[in-house]
PDB file of N, CA, C and O in Angstrom:
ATOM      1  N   UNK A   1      58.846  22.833  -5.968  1.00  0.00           N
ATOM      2  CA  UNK A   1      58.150  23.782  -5.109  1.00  0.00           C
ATOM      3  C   UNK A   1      58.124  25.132  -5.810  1.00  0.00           C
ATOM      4  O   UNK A   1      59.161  25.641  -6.234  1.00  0.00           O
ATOM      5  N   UNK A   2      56.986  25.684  -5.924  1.00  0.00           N
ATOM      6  CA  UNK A   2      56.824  27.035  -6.120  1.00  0.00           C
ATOM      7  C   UNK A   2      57.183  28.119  -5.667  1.00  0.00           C
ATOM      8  O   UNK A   2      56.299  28.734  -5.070  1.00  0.00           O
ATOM      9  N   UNK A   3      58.745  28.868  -5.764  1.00  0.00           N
ATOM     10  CA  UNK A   3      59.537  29.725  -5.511  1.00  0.00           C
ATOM     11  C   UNK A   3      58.453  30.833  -4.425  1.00  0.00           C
ATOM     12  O   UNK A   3      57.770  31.784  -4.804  1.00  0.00           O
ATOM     13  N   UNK A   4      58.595  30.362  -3.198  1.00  0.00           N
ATOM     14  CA  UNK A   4      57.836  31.182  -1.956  1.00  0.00           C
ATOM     15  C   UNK A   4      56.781  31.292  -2.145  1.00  0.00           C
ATOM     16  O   UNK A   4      56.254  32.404  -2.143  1.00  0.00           O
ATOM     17  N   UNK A   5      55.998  29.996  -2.410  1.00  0.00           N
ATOM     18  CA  UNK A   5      54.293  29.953  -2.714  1.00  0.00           C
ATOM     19  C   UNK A   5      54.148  28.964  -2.816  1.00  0.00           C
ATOM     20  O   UNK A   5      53.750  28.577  -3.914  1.00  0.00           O
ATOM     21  N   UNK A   6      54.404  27.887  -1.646  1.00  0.00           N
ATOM     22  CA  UNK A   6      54.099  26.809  -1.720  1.00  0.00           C
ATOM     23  C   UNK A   6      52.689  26.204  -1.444  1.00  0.00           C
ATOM     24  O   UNK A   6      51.778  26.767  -0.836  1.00  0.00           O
ATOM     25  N   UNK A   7      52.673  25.324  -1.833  1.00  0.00           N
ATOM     26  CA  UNK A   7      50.916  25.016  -1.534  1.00  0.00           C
ATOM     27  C   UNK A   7      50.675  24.249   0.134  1.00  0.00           C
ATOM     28  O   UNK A   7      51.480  24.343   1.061  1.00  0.00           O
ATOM     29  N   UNK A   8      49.709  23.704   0.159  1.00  0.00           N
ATOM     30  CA  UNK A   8      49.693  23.222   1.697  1.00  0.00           C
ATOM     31  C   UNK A   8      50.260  22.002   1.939  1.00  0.00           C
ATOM     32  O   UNK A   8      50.907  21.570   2.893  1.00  0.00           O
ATOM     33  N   UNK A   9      49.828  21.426   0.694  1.00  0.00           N
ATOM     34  CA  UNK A   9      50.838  19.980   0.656  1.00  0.00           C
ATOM     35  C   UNK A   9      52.445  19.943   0.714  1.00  0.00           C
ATOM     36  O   UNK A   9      52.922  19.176   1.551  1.00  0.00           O
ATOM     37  N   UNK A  10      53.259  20.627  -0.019  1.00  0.00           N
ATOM     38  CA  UNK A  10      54.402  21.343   0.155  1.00  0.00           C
ATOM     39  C   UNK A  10      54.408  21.740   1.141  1.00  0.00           C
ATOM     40  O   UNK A  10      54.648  20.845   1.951  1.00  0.00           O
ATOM     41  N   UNK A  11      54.185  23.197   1.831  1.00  0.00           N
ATOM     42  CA  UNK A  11      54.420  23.098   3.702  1.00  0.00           C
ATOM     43  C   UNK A  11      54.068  22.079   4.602  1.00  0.00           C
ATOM     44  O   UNK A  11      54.727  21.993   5.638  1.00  0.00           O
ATOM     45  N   UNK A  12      53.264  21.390   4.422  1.00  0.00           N
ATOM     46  CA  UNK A  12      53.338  20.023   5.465  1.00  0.00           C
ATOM     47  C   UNK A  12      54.507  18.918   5.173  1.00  0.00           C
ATOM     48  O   UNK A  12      55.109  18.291   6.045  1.00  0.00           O
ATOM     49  N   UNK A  13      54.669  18.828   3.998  1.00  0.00           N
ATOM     50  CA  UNK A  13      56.164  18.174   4.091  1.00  0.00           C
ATOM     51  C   UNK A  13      57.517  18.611   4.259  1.00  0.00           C
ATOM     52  O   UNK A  13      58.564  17.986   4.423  1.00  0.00           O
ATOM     53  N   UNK A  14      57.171  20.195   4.154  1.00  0.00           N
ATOM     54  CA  UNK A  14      58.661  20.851   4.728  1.00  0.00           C
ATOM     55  C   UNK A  14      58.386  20.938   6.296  1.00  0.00           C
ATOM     56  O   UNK A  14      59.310  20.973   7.109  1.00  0.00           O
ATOM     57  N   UNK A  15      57.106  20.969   6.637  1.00  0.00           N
ATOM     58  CA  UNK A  15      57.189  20.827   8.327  1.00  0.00           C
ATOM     59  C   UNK A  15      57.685  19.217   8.796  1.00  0.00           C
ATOM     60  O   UNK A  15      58.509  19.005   9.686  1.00  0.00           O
ATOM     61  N   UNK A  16      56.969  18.121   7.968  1.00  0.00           N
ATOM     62  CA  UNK A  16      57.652  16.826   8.400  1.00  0.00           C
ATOM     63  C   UNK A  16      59.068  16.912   8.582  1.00  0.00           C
ATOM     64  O   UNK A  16      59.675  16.822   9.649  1.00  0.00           O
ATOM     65  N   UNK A  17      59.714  17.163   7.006  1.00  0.00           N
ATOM     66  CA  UNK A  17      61.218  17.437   7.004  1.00  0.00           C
ATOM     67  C   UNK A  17      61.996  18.015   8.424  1.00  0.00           C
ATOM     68  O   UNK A  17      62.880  17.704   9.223  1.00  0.00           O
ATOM     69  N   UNK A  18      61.211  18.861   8.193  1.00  0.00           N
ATOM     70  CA  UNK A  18      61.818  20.342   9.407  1.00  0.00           C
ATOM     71  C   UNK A  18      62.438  19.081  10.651  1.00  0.00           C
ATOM     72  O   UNK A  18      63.623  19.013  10.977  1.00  0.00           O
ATOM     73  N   UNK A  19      61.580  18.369  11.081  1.00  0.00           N
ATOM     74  CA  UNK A  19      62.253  17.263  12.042  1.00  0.00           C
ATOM     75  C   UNK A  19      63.299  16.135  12.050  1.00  0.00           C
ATOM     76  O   UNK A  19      63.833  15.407  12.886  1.00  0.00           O
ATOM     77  N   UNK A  20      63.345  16.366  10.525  1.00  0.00           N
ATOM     78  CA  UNK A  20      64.686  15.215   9.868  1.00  0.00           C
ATOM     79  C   UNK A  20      65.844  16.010   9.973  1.00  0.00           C
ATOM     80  O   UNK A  20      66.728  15.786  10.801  1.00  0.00           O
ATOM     81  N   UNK A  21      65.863  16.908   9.179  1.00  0.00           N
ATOM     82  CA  UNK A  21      66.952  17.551   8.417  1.00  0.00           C
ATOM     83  C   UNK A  21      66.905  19.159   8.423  1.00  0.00           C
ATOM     84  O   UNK A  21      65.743  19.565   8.402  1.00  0.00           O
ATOM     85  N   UNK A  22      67.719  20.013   8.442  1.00  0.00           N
ATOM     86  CA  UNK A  22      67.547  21.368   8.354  1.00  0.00           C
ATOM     87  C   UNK A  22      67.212  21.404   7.100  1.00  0.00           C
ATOM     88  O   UNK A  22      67.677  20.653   6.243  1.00  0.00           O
ATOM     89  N   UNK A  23      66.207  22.464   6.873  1.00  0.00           N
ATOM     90  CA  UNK A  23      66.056  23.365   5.739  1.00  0.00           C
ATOM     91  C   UNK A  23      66.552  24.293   4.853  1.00  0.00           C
ATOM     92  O   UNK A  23      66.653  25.441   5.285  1.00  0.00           O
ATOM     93  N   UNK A  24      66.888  24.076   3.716  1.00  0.00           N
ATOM     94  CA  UNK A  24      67.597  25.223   3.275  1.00  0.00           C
ATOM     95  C   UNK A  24      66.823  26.673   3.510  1.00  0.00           C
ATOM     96  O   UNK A  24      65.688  26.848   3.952  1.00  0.00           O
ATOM     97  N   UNK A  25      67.693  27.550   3.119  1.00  0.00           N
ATOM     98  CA  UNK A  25      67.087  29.118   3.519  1.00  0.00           C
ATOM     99  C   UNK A  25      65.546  29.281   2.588  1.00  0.00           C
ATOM    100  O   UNK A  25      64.509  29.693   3.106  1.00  0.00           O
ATOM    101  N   UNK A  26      65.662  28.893   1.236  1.00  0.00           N
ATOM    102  CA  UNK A  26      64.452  29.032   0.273  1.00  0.00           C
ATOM    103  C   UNK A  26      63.674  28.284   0.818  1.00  0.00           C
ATOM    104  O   UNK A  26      62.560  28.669   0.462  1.00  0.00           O
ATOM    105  N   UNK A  27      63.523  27.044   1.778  1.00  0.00           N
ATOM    106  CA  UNK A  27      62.499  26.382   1.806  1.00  0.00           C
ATOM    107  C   UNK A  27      62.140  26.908   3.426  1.00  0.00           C
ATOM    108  O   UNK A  27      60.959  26.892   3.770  1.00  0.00           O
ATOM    109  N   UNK A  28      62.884  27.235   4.112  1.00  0.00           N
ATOM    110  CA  UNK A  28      62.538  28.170   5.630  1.00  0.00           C
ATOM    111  C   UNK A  28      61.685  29.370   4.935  1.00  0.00           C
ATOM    112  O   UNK A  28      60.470  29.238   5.086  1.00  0.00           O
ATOM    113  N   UNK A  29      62.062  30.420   4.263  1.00  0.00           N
ATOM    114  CA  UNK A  29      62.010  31.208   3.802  1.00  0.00           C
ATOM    115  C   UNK A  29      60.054  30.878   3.279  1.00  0.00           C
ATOM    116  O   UNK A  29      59.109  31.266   3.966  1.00  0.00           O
ATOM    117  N   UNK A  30      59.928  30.152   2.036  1.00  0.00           N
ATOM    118  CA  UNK A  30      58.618  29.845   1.650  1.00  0.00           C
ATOM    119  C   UNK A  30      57.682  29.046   2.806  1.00  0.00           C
ATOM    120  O   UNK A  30      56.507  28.923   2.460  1.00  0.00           O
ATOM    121  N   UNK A  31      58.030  28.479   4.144  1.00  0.00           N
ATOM    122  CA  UNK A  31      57.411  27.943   4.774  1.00  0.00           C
ATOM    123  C   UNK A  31      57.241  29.274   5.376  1.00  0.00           C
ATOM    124  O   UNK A  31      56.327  29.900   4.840  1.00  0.00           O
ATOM    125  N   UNK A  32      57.840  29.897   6.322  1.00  0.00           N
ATOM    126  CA  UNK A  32      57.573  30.895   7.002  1.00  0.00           C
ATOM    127  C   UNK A  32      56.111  32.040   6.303  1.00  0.00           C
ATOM    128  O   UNK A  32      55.264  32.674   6.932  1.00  0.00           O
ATOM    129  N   UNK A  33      56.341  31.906   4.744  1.00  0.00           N
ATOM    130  CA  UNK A  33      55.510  33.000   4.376  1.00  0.00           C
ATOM    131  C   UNK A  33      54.131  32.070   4.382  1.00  0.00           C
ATOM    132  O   UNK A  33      53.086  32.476   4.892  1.00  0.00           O
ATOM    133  N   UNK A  34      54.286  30.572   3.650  1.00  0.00           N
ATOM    134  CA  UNK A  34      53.293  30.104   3.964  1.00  0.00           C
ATOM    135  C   UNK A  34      52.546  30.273   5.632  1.00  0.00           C
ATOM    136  O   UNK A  34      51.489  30.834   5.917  1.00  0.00           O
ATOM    137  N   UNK A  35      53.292  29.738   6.328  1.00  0.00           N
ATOM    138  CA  UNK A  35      52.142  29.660   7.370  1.00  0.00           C
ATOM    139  C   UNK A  35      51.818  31.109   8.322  1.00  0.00           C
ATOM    140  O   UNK A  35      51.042  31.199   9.274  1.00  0.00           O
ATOM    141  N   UNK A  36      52.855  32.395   7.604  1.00  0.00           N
ATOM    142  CA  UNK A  36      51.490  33.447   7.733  1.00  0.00           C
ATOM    143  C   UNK A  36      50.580  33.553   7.526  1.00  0.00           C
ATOM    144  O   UNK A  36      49.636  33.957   8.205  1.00  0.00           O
ATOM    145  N   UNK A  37      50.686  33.056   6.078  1.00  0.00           N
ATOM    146  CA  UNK A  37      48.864  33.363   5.953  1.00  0.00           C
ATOM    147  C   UNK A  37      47.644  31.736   5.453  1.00  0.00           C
ATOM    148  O   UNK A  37      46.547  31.801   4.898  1.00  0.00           O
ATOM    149  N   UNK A  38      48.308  30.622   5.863  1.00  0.00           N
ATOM    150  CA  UNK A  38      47.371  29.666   6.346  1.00  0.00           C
ATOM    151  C   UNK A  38      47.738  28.891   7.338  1.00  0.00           C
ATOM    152  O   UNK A  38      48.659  28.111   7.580  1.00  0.00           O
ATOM    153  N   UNK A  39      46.192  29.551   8.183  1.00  0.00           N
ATOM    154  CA  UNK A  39      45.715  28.610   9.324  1.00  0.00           C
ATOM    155  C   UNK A  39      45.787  27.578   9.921  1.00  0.00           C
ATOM    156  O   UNK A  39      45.969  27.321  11.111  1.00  0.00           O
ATOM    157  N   UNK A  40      45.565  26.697   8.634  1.00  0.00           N
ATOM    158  CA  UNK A  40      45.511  25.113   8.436  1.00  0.00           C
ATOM    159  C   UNK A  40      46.945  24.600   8.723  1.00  0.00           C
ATOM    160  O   UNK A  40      47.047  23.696   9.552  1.00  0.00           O
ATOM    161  N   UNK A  41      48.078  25.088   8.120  1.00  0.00           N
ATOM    162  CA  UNK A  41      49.063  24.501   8.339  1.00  0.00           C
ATOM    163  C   UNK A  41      49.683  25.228   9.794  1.00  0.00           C
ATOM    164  O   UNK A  41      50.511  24.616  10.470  1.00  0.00           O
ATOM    165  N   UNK A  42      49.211  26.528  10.170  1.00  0.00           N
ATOM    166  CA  UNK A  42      49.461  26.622  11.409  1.00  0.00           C
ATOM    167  C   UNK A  42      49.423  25.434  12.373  1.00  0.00           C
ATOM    168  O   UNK A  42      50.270  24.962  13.131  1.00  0.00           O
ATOM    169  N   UNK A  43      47.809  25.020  12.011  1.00  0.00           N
ATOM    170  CA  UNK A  43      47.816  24.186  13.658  1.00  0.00           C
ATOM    171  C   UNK A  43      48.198  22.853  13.287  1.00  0.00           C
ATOM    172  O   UNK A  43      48.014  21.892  14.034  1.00  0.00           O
ATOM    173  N   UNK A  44      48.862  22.751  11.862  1.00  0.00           N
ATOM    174  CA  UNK A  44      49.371  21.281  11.932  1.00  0.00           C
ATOM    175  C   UNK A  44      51.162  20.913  12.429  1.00  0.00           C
ATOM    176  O   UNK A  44      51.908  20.115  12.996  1.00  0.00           O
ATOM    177  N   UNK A  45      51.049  22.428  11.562  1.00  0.00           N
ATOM    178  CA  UNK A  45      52.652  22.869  12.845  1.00  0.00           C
ATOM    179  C   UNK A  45      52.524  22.454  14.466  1.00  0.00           C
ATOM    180  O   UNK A  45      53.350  21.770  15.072  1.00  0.00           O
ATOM    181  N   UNK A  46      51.604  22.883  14.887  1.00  0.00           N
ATOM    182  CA  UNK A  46      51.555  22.994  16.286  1.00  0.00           C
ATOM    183  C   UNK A  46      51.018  21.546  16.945  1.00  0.00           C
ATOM    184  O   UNK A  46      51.247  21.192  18.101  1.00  0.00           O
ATOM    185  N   UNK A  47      50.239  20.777  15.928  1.00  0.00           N
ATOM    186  CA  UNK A  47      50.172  19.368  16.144  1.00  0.00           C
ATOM    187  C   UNK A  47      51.726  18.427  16.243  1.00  0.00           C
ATOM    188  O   UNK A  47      52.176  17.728  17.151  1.00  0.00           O
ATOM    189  N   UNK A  48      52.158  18.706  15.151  1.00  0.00           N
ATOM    190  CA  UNK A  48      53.861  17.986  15.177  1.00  0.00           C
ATOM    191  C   UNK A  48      54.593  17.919  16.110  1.00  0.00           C
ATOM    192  O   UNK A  48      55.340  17.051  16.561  1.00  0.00           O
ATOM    193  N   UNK A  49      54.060  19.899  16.643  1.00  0.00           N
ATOM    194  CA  UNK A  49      54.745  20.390  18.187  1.00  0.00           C
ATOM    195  C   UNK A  49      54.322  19.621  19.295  1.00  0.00           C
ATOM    196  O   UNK A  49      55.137  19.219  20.125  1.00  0.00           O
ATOM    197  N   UNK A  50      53.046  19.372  19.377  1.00  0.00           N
ATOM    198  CA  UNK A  50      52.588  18.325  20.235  1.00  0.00           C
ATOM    199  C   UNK A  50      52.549  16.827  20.121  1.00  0.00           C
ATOM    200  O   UNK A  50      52.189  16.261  21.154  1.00  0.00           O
ATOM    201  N   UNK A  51      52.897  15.905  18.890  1.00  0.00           N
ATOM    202  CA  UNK A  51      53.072  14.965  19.143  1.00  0.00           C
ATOM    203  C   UNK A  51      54.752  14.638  19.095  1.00  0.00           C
ATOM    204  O   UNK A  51      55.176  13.486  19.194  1.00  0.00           O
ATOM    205  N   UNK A  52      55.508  15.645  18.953  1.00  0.00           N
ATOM    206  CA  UNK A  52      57.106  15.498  19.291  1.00  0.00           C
ATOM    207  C   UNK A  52      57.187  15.673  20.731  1.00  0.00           C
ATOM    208  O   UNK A  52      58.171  15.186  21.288  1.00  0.00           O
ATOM    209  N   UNK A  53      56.356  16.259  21.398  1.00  0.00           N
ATOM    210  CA  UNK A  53      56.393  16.472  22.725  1.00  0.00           C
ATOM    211  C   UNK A  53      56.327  15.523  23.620  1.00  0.00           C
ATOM    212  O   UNK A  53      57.156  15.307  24.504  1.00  0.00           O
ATOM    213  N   UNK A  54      55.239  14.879  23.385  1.00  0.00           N
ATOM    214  CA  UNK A  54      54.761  13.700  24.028  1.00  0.00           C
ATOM    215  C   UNK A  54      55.756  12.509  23.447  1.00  0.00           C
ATOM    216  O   UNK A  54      55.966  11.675  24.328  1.00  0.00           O
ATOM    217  N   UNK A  55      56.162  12.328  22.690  1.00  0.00           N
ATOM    218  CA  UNK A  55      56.591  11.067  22.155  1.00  0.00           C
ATOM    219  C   UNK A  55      58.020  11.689  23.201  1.00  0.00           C
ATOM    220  O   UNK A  55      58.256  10.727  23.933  1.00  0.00           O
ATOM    221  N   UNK A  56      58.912  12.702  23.526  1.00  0.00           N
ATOM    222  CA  UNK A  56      59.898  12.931  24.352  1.00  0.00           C
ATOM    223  C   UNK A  56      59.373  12.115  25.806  1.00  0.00           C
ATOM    224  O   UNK A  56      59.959  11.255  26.464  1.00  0.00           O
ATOM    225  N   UNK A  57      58.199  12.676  25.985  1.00  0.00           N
ATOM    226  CA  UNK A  57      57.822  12.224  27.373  1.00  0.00           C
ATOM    227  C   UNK A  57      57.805  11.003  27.583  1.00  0.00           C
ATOM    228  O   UNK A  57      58.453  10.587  28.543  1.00  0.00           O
ATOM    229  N   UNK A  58      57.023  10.024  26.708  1.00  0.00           N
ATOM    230  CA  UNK A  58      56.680   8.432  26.734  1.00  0.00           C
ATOM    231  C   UNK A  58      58.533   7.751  26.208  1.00  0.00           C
ATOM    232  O   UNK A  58      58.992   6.651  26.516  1.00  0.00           O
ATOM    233  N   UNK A  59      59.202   8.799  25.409  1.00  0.00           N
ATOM    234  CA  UNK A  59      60.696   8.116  25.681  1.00  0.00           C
ATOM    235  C   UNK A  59      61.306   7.756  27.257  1.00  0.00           C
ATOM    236  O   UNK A  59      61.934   6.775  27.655  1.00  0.00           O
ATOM    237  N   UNK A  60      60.807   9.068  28.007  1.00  0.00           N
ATOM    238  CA  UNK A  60      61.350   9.362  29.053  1.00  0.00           C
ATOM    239  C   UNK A  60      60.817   8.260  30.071  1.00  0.00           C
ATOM    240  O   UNK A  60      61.458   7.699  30.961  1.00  0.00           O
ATOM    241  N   UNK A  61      59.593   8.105  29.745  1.00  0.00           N
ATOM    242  CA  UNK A  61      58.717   7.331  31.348  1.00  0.00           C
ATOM    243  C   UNK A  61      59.389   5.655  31.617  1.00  0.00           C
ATOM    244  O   UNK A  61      59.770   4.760  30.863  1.00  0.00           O
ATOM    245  N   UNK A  62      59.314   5.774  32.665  1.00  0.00           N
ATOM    246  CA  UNK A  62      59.204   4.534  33.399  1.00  0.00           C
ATOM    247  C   UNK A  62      58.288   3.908  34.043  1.00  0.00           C
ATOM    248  O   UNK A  62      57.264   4.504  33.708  1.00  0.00           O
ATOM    249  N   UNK A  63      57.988   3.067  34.772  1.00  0.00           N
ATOM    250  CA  UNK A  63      57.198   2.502  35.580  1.00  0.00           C
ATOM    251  C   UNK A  63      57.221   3.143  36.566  1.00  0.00           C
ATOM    252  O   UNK A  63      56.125   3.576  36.923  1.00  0.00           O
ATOM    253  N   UNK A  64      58.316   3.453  37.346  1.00  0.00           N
ATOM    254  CA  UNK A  64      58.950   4.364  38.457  1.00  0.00           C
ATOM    255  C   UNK A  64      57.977   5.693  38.433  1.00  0.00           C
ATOM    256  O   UNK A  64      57.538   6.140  39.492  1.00  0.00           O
ATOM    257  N   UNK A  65      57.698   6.236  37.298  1.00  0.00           N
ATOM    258  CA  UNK A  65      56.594   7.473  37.213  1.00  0.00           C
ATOM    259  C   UNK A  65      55.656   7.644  37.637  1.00  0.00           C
ATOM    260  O   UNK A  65      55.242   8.575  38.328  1.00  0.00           O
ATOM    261  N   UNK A  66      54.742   5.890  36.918  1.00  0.00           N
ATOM    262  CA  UNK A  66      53.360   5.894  37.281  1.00  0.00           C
ATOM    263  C   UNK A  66      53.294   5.536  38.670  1.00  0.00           C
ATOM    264  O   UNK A  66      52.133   5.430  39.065  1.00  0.00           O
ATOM    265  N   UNK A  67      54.426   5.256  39.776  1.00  0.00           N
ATOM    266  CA  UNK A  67      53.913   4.913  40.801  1.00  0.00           C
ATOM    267  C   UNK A  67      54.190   6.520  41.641  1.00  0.00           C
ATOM    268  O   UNK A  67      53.679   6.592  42.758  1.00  0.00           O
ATOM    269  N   UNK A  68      54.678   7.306  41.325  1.00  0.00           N
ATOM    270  CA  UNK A  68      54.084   8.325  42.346  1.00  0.00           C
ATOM    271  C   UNK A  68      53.253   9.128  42.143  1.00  0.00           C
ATOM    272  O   UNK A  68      52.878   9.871  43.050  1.00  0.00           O
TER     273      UNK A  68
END
């Protein structure tokens, strides 16, 4: 990885990671600057955010749910 200039491919796999394993500080550090200033990996951040979300929910459901 390119010392706090990672490319987009690099921040999307430190965002995958991000859900495995903590990040070291250099790779928090270069993600953070990355997705100041691209977009793109913004909303793929915020996709992850939403399909970790839902996958909590469909852990959670029962049958018991859909009937009320």
């Amino acid at each position: 990885m390119k010392f706090l200039n990672p490319s987009c491919r690099e921040a999307t796999r430190l965002l995958s990671e991000r859900e495995e394993r903590a990040l070291t500080v250099v790779e928090r550090s270069a993600l953070m600057l990355h997705l100041a200033i691209c977009k793109a990996c913004g909303r793929f951040e915020k996709q992850l955010a939403f399909m970790h979300q839902a996958l909590g929910r469909w852990r959670n459901y029962s049958e018991d749910d859909a009937l009320r």
